[in-house]
N, C-alpha and C positions, 0 to 999 in steps of 0.2 A: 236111518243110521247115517246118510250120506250129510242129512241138514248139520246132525250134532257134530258132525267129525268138520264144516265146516265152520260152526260157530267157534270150535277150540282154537283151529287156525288164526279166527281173526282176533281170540282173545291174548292168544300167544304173539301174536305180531302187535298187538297193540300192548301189552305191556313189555315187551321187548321195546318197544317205539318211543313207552316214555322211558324206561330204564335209560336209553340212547340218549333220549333228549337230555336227560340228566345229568350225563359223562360229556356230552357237548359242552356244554353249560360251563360246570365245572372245568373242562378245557379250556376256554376260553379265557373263564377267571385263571386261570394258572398263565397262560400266555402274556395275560396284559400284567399279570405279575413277575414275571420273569423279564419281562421288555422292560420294568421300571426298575426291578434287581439288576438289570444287565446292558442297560442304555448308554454309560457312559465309560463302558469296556469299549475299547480302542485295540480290541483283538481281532475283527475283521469278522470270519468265518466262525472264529472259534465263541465269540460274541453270540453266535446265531446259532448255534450248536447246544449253547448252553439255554437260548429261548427255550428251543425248541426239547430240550429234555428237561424243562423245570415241571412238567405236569407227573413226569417219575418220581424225580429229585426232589423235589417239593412234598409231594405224600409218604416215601421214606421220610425225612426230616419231620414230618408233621406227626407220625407216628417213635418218634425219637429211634429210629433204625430197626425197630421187630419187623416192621415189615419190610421186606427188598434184600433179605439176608440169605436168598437160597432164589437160582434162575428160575423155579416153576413161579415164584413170587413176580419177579419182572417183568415175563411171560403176562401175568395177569396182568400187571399196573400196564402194561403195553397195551394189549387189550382192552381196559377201562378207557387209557388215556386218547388210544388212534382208531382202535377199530370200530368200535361203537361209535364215537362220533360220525365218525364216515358211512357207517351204514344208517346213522338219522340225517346225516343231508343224503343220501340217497335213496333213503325211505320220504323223504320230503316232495321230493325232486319227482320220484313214481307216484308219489299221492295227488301235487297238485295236474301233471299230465295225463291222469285219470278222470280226475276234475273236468279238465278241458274239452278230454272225448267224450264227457256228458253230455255239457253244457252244449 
């Protein structure tokens, strides 16, 4: 019983893992498109601000406003856009130091 309960563990962490990698990904394309939306704004901080919320901003817009019309909406694209990213570089980051205490 102990095998099967940890074979689910590593199937749930590994499709968690690509799910992540997936919402990186797509992060990233939002970033370098909001750097080229937003490059030659001469606002300073406010310039950087706006980078850095085009992976929200950007999927409202791209759904024409249905989605991001109520905070539990937000809440999610927050989630899709920062948090999962962050837990696949840090599911990266424990994968390859595991690697190492193999080898």
């Amino acid at each position: 019983m102990e095998k099967q309960t940890a074979t689910w563990k590593k199937a749930l962490f590994w499709c968690g893992y690509v799910i992540a990698g997936i919402c990186f990904l797509l992060t990233i394309v939002a970033f370098i498109i909001g750097f080229i939306h937003h490059m030659h704004d001469t606002g300073g901080w406010r310039s950087v601000i706006q980078i850095l919320e085009t992976p929200i901003t950007g999927f409202i817009k791209m759904t024409g406003g249905y989605i991001g019309k109520g905070i539990l909406e937000v809440i999610f694209l927050v989630i899709v856009s920062y948090v999962l990213p962050i837990f696949f570089c840090f599911a990266t980051y424990r994968l390859k130091a595991k690697r190492r205490e193999i080898a």
